[in-house]
N, C-alpha and C positions, 0 to 999 in steps of 0.2 A: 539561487542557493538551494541544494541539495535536502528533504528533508530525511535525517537517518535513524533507524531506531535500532536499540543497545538495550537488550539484556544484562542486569541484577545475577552475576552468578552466585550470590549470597540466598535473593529470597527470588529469582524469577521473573519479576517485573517487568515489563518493558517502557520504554522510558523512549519518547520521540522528541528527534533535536535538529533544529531549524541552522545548520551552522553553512559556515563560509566555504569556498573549495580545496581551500588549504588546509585546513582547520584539523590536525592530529589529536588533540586532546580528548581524551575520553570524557563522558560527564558522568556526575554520580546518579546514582539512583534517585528519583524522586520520589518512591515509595517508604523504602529505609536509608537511605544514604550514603548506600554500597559503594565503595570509588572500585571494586573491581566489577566493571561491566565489558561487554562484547559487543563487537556491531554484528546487528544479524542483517541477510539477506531481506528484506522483504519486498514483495511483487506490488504492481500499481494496478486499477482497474480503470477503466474506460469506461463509457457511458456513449451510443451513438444513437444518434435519433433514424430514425426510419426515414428511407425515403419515401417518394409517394412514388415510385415505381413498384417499389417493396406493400405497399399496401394497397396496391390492385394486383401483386402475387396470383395467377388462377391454376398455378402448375401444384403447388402442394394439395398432396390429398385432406380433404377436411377443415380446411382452413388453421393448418398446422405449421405456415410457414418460418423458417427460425431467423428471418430477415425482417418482420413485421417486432 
């Protein structure tokens, strides 16, 4: 299930919603209880653990490597 978040064009809020792939309905705001929201864009982040190739790195100067 997709999680989507929806801005409050009343007061701004964002408002994150755990829903199904079908699922058209907009939800109201949970801050004020605005039924006119928007789905916005937003980006996901990642997290990668370092290899241990990456942590005997000797090629970056100063031990500056952006893989460690």
């Amino acid at each position: 299930m997709p999680l989507l978040e929806y801005r409050c064009k009343d007061c701004g809020h964002l408002t994150e919603v755990l829903t199904g792939s079908g699922a058209n309905e907009k939800p109201a705001c949970e801050e004020c209880g605005g039924k006119d929201t928007e789905k916005v864009f937003s980006s996901f982040s990642a997290r990668v653990a370092p290899s241990a190739a990456a942590s005997r790195c000797e090629s970056c100067p100063n031990d500056t490597c952006p893989m460690r």
